[in-house]
N, C-alpha and C positions, 0 to 999 in steps of 0.2 A: 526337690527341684520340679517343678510343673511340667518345662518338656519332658521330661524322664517319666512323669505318672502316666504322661498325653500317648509316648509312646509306648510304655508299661501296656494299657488299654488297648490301643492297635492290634499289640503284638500278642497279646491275647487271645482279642476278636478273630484274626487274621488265622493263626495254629487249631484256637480250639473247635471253630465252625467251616472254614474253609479247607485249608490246607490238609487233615485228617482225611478227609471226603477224598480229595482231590488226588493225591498223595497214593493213599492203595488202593485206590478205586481204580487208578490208570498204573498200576504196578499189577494186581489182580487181573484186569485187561491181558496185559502184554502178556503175563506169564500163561495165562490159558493159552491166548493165539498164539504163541512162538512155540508153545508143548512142555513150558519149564525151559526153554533156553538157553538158562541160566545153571541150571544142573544136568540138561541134557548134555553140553555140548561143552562144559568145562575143559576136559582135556585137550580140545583145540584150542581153548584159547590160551593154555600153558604153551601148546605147541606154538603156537602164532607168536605168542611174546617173544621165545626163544631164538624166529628167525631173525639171522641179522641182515644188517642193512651195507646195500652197495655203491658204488658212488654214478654220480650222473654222467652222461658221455661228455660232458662238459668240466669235469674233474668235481662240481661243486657237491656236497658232504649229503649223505639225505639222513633226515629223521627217521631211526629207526621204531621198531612198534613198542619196541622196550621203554627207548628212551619218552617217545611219548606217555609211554602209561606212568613212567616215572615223572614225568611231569605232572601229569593229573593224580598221581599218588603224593607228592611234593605236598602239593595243595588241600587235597582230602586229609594225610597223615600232619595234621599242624597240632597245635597246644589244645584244641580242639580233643582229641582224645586223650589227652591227660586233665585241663582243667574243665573242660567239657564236660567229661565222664564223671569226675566228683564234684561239680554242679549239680548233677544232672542225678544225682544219688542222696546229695543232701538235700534236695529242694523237693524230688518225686518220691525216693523212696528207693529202695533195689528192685522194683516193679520196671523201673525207667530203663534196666539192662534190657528184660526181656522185650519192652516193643522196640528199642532201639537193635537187635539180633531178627526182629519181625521186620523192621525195614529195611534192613541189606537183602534179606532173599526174596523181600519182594520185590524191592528196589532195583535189583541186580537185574530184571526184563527190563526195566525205563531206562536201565543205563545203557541196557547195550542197543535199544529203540534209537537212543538221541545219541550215540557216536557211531551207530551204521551211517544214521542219517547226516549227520556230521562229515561224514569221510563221502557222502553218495555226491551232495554238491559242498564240497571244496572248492577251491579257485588256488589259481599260482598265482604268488604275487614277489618280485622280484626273487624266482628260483628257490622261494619257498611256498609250500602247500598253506594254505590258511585256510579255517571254517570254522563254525561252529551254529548254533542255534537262529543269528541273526542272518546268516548267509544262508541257511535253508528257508528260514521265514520270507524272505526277501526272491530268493531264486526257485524256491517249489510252491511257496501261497500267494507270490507275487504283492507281498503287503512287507514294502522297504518299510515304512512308518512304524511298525510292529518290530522289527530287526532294531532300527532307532532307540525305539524305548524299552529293550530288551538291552541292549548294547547300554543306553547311562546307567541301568538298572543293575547291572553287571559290576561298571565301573566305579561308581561309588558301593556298593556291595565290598569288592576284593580287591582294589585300588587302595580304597581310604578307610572300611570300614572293619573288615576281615585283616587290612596289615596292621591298622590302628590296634588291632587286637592282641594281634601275633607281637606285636611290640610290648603290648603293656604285661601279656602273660611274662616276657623275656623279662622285662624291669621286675614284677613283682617276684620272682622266681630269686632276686638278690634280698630280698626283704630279711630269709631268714638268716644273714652273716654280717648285714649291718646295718646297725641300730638306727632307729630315725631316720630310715632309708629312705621313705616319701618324704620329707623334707627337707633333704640335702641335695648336693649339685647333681651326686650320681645318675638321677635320672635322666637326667639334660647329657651328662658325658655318653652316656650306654646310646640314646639319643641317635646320637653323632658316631659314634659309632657303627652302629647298626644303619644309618643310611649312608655313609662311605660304603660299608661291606656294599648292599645291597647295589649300588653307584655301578661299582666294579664290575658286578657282573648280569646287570640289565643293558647296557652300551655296551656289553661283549656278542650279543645277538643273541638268535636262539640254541645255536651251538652250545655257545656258552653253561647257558640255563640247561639244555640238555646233559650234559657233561656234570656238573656241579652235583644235578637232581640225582643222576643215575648213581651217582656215588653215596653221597650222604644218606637217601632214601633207605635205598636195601641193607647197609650197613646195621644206620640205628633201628633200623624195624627189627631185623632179626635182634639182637642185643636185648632188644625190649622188651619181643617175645619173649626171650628164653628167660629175661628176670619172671616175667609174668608165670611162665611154666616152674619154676624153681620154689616161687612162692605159692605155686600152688600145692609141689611135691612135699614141704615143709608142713601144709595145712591137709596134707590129703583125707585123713577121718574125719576133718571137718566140709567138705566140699559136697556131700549129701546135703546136709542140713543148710547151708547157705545156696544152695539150689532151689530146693525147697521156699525157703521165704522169697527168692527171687519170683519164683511163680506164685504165689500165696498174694505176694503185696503187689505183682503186674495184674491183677483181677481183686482188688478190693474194691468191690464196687460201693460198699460204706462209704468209703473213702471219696471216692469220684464223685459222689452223690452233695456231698460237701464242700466240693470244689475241683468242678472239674477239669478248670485251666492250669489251675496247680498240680494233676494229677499223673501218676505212672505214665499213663497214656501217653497225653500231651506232651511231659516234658521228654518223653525218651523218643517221640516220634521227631519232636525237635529237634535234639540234642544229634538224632541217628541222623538226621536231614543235613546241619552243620554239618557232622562227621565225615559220611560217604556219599553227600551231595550228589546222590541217585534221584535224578528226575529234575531237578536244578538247573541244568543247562551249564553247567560251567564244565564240567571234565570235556563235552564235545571239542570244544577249542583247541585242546590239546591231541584229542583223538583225528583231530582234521589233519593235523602237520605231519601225521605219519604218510612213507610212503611204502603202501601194501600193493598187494593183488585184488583183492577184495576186499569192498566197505565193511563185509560180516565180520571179518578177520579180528579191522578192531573193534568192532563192539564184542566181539568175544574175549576181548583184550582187557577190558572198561570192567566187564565183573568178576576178571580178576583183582583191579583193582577194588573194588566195592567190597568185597571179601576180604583182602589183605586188612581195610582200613576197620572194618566192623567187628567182623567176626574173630580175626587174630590180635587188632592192637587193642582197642577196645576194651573188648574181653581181658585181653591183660591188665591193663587198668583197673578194669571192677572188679577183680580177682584181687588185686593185689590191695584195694580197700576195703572190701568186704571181708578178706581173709584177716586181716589186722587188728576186728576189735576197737578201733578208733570211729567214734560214731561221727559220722558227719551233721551238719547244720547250716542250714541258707543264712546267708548274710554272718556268718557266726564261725563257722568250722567249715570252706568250703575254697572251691577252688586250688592254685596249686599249693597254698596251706595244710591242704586236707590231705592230699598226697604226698603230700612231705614227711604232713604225723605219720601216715600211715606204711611205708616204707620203713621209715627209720622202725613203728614199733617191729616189722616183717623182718628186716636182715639189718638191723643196727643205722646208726649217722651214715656210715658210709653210702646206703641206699637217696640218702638226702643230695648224696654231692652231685650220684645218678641220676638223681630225677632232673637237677639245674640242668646240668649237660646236657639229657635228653629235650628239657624244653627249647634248651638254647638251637641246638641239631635240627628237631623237627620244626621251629619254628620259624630259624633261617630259611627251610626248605620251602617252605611255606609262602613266605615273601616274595620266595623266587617265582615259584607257580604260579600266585596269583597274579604278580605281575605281569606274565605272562597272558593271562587270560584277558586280562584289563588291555592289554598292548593291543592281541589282534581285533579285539570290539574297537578301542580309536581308529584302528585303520581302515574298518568296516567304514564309519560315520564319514572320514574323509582321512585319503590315504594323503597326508603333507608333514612335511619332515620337521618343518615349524611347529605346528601342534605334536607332534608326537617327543620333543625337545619340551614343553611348556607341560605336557603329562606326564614327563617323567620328573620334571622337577617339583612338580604340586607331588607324587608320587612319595618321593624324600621325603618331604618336608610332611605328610602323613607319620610314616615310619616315625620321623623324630620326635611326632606331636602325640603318638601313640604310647610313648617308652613313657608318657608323664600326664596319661587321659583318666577318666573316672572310670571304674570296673561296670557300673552297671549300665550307663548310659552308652557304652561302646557296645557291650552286649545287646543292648537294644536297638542301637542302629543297626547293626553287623543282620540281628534276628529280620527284620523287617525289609531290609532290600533284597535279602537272601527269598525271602516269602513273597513277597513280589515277582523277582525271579521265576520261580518257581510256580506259580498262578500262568505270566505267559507263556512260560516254555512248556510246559502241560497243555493248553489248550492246543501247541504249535505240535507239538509230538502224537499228541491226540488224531486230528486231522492227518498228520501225514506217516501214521503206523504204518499204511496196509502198504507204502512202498519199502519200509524195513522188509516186513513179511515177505512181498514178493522178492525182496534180494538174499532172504534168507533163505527162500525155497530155492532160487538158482544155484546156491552155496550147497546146498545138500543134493541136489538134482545131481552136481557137478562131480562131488564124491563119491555120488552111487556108480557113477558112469567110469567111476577110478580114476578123475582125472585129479591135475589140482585147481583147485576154481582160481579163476581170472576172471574179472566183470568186465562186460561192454553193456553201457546203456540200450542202449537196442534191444538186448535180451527183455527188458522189460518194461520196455516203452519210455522208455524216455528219450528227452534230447537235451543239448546246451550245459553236458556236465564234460569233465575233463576226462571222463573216461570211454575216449574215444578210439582206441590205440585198435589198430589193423589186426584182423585177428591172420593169426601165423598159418 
């Protein structure tokens, strides 16, 4: 297919020359100025997830920081770390684990840069919080046209490109129980299916999606874990030596030398990029809707997620195919095929029926978050109940069209808005690090003084954000 090569070349151009650069160069940035952040400061943001949430004096529900992070967990933990990760091994190599483990900790400073900054200007909009990348672009650089094309960039990204995804992983996930499975109706049924489900509970609000995510999320994640930990205790005299080649083939520079777009590097910087969407600009959206004391709060929140999705599920993943003996292969032995072989050879069939369920579980969840993410950018562009009725039926009608699309030409859309994405929302976090920084410094200032931090703009010069509340 020609568009397929056209955007094969892009997506290429795009990962192996821009994006790489871009990527830990502004992850290395933040982690210096924030002092590690991301490791310094971890157990508050265990503790921050924890607090729960109270209701308005108006009775109406708030978004708790859990529930937000589950949301943005929803969306990072999708099929993504299961056909992702054996993509991403038969195509690069077991090289591709180790930079995709190098992008979560570096990644984990940008994440919690772009959901401080997320949470700093928010807006209420009908008695719910909303923000994310476009509403800082627009309200701190004062350039709406950049929020704009960050905002379509977004929506076709995790609207139609990202669910188009999560759908076909769900169909092809039936492939291995019945025969001639791409050419029969099933597609079309599972289809229709999967955007009823989804129907149900996008017209239920964000409650809803809150509710759904918090559930499903922490459930199947731990499950997943512990298969991933079991198969590793089963392999354990072998987990030296598959370490080993994990670092040996992430630095073959022979290799690279050869093709560097195809290489460790590149595909696990990718792969880690999909995965835990650190520096992307999509988890802010979610990180917005929370209602905390402090914007630090949740971006201490954000690398908890970035870790959950990396370094615990991930990891599982490539554990559990590397540990099995089942060699992967691009276009040949890969995707959720690979980890189907590779489970079954690990803990027998039964492990097969696991893996369907868990694609099915993380990928609903998935659907749900990104739709989410997609919602508040329409209402960024123009808040009308018309359009937002007319996006979520285009919405559907993605999901449906996704359960029966081509595997590689979705991947290559999915790649390329995501990196687009990710181009503006790096310049936009770039520009406006040093007001993270300074709200990070009033958060720590706040601690030493033994209080618990409360933010008011004024502390740091600013004005025209919502956090303007009368100090006690």
């Amino acid at each position: 297919m020609v568009l397929n090569d056209i955007l094969t070349k892009l997506n290429n151009l795009m990962y192996t020359y821009i994006l790489i650069v871009m990527l830990v160069g502004v992850g290395i940035y933040f982690t210096i100025r924030t002092k590690g952040v991301q490791f310094r400061l971890l157990k508050d943001g265990i503790k921050s997830m924890l607090e729960k949430s109270e209701q308005s004096e108006n009775g109406e529900k708030k978004v708790s920081s859990f529930q937000a992070l589950m949301i943005s967990t929803a969306s990072r933990v999708g099929t993504g770390n299961i056909a992702g990760i054996a993509t991403a091994i038969a195509a690069g190599g077991p090289g591709a684990v180790f930079w995709m483990w190098i992008m979560a900790l570096v990644g984990g400073a940008s994440a919690f840069v772009e959901s401080t900054l997320a949470q700093i200007y928010k807006v209420k909009q009908n008695g719910q919080f909303r923000g994310g990348p476009s509403y800082y672009m627009e309200r701190a650089l004062g350039k709406r046209w950049m929020g704009v094309l960050f905002s379509i960039l977004l929506i076709i990204c995790f609207a139609y490109g990202f669910n188009g995804l999560q759908s076909y992983n769900m169909s092809s996930a039936l492939e291995y129980y019945i025969p001639n499975y791409s050419e029969s109706m099933y597609p079309m049924l599972l289809g229709i299916l999967l955007a009823a489900a989804t129907a149900f509970v996008i017209w239920g609000g964000v409650h809803r999606i809150g509710i759904i995510t918090s559930v499903i999320v922490p459930v199947m994640a731990v499950i997943y874990i512990l298969i991933g930990i079991v198969t590793m205790l089963l392999h354990i005299t072998e987990l030296p030596h598959i370490f080993v080649v994990i670092l040996e083939n992430a630095f073959d520079f022979k290799a690279m030398a050869g093709g560097f777009a195809g290489s460790a590097v590149v595909i696990g910087v990718k792969r880690g990029l999909f995965s835990n969407e650190a520096g992307m600009g999509s988890a802010p959206n979610a990180s917005a809707s929370a209602d905390v004391d402090h914007p630090v709060k949740q971006g201490l929140v954000q690398i908890i997620s970035v870790f959950i999705d990396t370094i615990l599920i991930c990891s599982s993943t490539a554990m559990m195919l590397l540990c099995s003996g089942v060699q992967g292969e691009s276009g040949v032995m890969d995707g959720i095929p690979y980890v189907q072989a590779a489970i079954s050879a690990n803990v027998g069939t039964w492990g097969i029926h696991f893996i369907t369920f868990s694609i099915f579980a993380f990928a609903f969840s998935s659907l749900i978050g990104n739709y989410y993410y997609a919602e508040s950018n329409i209402l960024f562009i123009r808040n009308s109940k018309i359009l937002l009725f007319i996006f979520r039926i285009t919405c559907i009608v993605a999901i449906f069209l996704g359960a029966q699309a081509d595997f590689a030409l979705v991947w290559n859309i999915a790649d390329i808005t995501m990196g687009f994405m990710a181009i503006v929302n790096i310049i936009a976090i770039f520009l406006l690090g040093k007001i993270a920084f300074q709200a990070l410094q009033n958060y720590e200032q706040q601690k030493k003084q033994g209080k618990t931090p409360v933010f008011y703009q004024d502390e740091i010069g600013l004005e025209g954000t919502v956090w303007t509340r009368e100090k006690e």
